[in-house]
Each structure stands twice: as C-alpha cells, then as structure tokens.
C-alpha positions as CSV (number, residue, x, y, z in Angstrom):
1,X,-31.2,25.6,-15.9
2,X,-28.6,27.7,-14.0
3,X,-28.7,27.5,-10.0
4,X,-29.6,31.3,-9.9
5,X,-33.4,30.0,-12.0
6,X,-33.7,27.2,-9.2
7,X,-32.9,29.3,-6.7
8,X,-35.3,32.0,-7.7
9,X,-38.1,29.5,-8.5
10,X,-37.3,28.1,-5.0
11,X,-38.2,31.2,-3.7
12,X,-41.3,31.8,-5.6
13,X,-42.6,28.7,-4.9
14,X,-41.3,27.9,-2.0
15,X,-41.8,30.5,0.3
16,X,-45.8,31.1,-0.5
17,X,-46.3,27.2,-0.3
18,X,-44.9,26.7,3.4
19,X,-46.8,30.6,4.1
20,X,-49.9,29.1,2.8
21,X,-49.4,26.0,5.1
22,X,-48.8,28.3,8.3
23,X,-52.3,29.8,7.8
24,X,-54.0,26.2,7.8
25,X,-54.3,25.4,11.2
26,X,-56.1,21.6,10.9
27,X,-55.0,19.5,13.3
28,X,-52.4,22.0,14.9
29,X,-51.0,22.7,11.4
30,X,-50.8,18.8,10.3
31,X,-49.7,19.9,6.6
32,X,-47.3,22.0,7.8
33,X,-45.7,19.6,10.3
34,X,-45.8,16.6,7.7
35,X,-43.4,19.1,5.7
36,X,-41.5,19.7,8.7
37,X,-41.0,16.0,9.2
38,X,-40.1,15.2,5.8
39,X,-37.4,17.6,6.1
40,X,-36.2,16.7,9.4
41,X,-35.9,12.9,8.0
42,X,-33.6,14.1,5.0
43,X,-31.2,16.6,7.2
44,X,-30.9,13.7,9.4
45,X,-30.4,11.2,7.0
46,X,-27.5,14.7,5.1
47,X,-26.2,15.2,8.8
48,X,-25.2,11.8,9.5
49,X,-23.4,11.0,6.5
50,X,-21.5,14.6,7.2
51,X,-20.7,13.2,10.6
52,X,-19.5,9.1,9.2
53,X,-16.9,11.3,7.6
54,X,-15.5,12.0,11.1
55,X,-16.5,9.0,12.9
56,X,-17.4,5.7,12.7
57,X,-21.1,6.3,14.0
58,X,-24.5,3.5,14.9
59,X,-25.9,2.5,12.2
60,X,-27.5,5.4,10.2
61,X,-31.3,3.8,10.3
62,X,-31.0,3.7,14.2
63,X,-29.8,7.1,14.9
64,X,-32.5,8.7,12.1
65,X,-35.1,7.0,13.5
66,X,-34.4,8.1,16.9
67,X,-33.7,11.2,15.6
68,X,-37.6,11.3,14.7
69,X,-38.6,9.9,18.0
70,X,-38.2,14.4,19.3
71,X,-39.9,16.2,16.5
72,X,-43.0,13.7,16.6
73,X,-43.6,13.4,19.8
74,X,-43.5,17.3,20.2
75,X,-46.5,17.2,17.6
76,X,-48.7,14.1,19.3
77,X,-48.2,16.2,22.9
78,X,-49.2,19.2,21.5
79,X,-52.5,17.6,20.0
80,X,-53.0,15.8,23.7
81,X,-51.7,18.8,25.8
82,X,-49.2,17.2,27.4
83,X,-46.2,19.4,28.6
84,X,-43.7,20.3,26.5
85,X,-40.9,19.7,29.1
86,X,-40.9,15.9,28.6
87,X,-39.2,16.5,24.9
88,X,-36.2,17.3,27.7
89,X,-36.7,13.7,29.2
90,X,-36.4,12.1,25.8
91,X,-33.1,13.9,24.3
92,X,-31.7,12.8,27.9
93,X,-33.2,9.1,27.4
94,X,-31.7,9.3,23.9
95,X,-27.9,10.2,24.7
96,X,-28.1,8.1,27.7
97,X,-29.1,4.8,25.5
98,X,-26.5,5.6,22.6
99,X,-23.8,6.1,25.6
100,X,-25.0,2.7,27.7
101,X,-25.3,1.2,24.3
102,X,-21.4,1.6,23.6
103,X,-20.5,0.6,26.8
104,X,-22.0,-3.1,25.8
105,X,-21.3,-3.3,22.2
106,X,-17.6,-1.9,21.5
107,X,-15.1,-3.7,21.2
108,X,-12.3,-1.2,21.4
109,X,-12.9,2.3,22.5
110,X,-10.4,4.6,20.7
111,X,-13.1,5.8,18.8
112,X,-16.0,5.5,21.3
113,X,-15.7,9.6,22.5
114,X,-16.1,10.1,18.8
115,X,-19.3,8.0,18.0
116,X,-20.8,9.5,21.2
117,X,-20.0,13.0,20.7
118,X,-21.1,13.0,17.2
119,X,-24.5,11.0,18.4
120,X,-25.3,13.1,20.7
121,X,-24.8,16.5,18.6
122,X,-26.6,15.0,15.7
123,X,-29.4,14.0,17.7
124,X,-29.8,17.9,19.7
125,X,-28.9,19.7,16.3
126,X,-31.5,17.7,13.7
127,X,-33.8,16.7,16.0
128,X,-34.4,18.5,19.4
129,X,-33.0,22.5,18.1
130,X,-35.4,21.4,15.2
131,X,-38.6,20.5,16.7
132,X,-38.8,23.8,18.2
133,X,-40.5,24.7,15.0
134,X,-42.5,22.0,15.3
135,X,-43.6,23.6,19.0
136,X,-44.0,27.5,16.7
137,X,-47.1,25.6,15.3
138,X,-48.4,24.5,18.8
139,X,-48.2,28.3,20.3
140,X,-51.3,29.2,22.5
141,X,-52.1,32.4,20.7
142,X,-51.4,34.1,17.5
143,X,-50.3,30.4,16.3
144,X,-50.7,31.6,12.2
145,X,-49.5,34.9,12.4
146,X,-46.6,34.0,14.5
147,X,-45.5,31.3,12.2
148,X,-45.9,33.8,9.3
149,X,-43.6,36.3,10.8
150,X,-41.3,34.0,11.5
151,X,-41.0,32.1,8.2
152,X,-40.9,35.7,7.1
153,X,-38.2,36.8,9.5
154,X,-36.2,33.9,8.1
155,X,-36.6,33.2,4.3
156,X,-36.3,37.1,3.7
157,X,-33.1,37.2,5.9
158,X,-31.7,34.7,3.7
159,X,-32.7,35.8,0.7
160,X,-32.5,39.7,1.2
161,X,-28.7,38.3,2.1
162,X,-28.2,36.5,-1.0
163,X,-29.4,39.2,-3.5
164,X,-27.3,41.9,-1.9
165,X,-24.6,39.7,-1.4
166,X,-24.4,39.4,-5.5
167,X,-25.5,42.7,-6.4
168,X,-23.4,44.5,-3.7
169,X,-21.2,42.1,-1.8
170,X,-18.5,41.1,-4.6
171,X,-15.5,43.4,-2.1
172,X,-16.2,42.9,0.8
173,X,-16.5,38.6,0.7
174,X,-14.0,36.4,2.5
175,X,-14.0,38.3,5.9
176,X,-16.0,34.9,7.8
177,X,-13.6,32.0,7.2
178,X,-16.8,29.6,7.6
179,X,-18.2,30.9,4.2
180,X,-16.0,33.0,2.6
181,X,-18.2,33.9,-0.3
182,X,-20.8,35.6,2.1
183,X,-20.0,39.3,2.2
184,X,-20.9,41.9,5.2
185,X,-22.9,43.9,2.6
186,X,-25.0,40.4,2.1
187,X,-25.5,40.3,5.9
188,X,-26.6,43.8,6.3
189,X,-29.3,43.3,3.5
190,X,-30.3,40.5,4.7
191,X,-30.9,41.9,8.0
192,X,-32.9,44.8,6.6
193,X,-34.9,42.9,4.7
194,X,-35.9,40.8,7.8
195,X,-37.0,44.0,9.7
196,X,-38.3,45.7,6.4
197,X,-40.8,42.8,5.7
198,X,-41.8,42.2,9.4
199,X,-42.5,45.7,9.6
200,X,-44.5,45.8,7.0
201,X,-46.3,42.0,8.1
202,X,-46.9,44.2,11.2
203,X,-48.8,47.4,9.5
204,X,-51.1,44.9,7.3
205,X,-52.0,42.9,10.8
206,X,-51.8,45.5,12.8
207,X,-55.7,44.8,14.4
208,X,-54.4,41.1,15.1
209,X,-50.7,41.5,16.4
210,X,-51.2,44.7,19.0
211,X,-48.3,44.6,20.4
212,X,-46.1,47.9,19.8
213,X,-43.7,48.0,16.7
214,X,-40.3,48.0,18.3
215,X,-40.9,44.4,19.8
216,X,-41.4,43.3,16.1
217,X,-38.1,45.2,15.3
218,X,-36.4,43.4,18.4
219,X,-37.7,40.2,17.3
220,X,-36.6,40.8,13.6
221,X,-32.9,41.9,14.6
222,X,-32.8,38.8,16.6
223,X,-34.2,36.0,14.4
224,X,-32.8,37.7,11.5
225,X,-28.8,37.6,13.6
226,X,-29.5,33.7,14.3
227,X,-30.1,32.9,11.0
228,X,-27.1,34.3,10.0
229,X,-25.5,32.0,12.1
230,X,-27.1,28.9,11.8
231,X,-26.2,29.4,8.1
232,X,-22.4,29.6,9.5
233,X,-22.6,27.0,11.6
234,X,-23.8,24.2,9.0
235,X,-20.5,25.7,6.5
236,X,-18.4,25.1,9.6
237,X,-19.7,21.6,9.7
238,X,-19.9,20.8,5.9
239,X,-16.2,22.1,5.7
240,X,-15.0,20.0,9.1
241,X,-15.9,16.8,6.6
242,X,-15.0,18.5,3.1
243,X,-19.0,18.4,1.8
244,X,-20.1,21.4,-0.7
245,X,-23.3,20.8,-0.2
246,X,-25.2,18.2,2.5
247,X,-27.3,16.9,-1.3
248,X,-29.5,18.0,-3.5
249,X,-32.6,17.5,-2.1
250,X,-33.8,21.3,-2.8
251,X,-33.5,22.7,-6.1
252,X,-30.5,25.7,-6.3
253,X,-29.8,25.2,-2.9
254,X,-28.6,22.0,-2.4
255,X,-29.5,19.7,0.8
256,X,-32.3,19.6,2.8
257,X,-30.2,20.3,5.4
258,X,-28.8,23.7,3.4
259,X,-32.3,25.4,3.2
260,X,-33.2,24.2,7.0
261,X,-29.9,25.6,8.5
262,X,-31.0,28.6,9.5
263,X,-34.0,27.9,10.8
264,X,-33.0,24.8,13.2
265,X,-30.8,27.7,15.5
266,X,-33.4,30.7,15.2
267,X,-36.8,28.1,15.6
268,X,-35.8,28.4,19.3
269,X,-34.2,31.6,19.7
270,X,-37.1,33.3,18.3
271,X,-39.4,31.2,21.0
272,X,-37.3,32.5,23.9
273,X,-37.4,36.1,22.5
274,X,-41.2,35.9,22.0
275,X,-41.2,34.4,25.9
276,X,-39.0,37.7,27.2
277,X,-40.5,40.4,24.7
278,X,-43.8,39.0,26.7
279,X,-45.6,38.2,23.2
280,X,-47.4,35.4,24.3
C-alpha cells in the first residue's frame, strides 16, 4: 500500500474518529484525553531518542514518565477544579529536579549543559506545550464545539497543505530550508482550507457559536499560521539529529510525534487567541 493510500485512509479515519471523540464530553472528554495521552507517551518516548542523538540524556523511562507527570495532572485538576496555574509549579519542580539531579550524579560535566538543555526542552515541548490540548477539553463554555473547530482548524491546515502542495506546489518547493519539499502554494492552501472549513463549521453552528464571523477568520489565520510552524519546527529538530521520520507509529505519516507536531505549538496559541478575541 503506497504512503499516499495510508495517508488518505489516515485522514478518513482519522479525522472523524478524534471529531467524534470531541463531541463526547464524559468525564471532561475521558476518551478523548486517553487518546491524547497515548500519544503524548509515544512523541515522548520519538522525542527523546531524537534528542540521545545529541546528547547523552537520563535515562529515557525517567524523563517519559516525568514527562506524563504535566498532561495528567492537567486532566485530574480539571475534574477537581483546581487551578490550572499549578501545571506552571510542576514544569518548574521538573527542570529544577533534573538540574539538582546532575549536580549530584555527574561525574564530569562537559556534557551536563547538554543533558540539561535537552531535558528541559523535551519536557516543555512534549509535555507542558502539549497538555494545553489536554486544558481545550476542560474549557468552561463551548467545550465540544471549540475542540471541533480547533481539530478542524488544524487537520484541514495540514491536509489542505499537503494536497495543494502535490497538485500545485511541484515550483515553488525548496524556499524553507527546514522542509524543503513544502511549497508556498501548499501553505497558502492549507491556510485557506483552515478558514474555508471554519467558516463553514461556523454557518452550520451558527445558533451555538454567536460570536461574529471575523473572530472565527482571526482564529483560523492564527491556528492555521502555528501549525505551519510547529510542522517546521519538528523538521528543524528531526534534521538537527539526521531522523526522516520520529517512527512509524501512524500510518503514511510516520511518528506519533509527526502527526502531533502541529498541534503541540497551536494547542496554546489558539487558547491565548480565544482569551484576547474574548471567546470565552
């Protein structure tokens, strides 16, 4: 089966699953947060051995498992009501232990700004940035229909980007060193189809989400621009350590980490622009 099938099938099952899941709000969206875990566990698990390659890192069971320490305990304070604010505290507790714990256990410290840099990224990258999605499922109002635009916002993004991209993107590819076989026409499609689709999300909601249309096209231009470049950003890493792909967890996209990419830098971008566009 050619990558183009899996990727397609991906899509088709894909995408409807995890909307499905948004619109089940048990428990504060417990299905759709087990997913959410199982996937932060595997980028972890992908994103440390992309860092090893640059580093000689804690052992890999410690630093996933702290990794997880974020993204559930975002979940059990939603269920509880306690603040958000102390998911701050534990990132903080977190670097400060994997920092106090090399000052006890190395031997030599040539590599020791290394092991903490690369802790401390992998630790705000797949687990804190992450868990804002987890926090998109504990939003006071709206919870389902703002999880379906988003997941919306995002999965059409990327693949309104990829179809152009093939159809309509083979001369002008190579301009974004980071991923040189993205093309500008596969980033303007994929921005359209981000607003095209939220527009239209808005119009068949339209007695539920009230607020006026060009918020939705402000929201839409801005998730749509971060996941752009949280795609980027996870090329610039995989190419730092030589990886293709971070595995081959997803079928015709590779890692769990390469279908999450986008959505671990525009989970909170999009929370801050629904904060300032005064949606919630």
């Amino acid at each position: 089966m050619s990558s183009t099938v899996k990727r397609l099938l991906t899509f088709f099952i894909g995408i409807p699953l995890v909307l499905t899941l948004a619109f089940i709000p048990l428990y504060n969206h417990l299905f759709l947060n087990v997913l959410i875990l199982a996937f932060i566990f595997v980028s972890a698990c992908e994103f440390y051995n992309i860092c090893s390659k640059q580093a000689d890192l804690p052992p890999k069971a410690l630093v996933v498992a702290i990794a997880l320490i974020i993204p559930i305990a975002t979940y059990v304070f939603s269920l509880f009501g306690i603040n958000q604010d102390f998911v701050l505290w534990i990132l903080i507790i977190e670097v400060i232990f994997f920092m106090g714990a090399e000052c006890f256990t190395a031997k030599t410290f040539e590599n020791s700004l290394k092991k903490i840099g690369f802790t401390t990224l992998h630790l705000f990258y797949t687990s804190y940035l992450f868990s804002f999605l987890i926090r998109i499922t504990t939003l006071p109002v709206l919870t389902n229909y703002f999880l379906g635009l988003f997941f919306i916002q995002v999965f059409l993004c990327d693949s309104c980007a990829w179809f152009f991209g093939v159809l309509f993107g083979k001369n002008n590819r190579g301009i974004i060193a980071a991923s040189p076989n993205k093309s500008i026409i596969g980033f303007a499609g994929g921005i359209f189809g981000s607003v095209l689709f939220s527009v239209i999300f808005k119009l068949i909601f339209a007695d539920i989400l009230t607020f006026p249309m060009w918020k939705v096209v402000v929201l839409a231009l801005i998730t749509s621009l971060t996941t752009i470049v949280g795609d980027l950003i996870e090329s610039v890493f995989k190419r730092s350590s030589e990886f293709k792909d971070s595995g081959n967890f997803v079928p015709g996209r590779g890692g769990a980490l390469d279908s999450v990419d986008s959505i671990i830098i525009s989970a909170p971008v999009f929370i801050i622009a629904i904060t300032l566009l005064q949606l919630i």
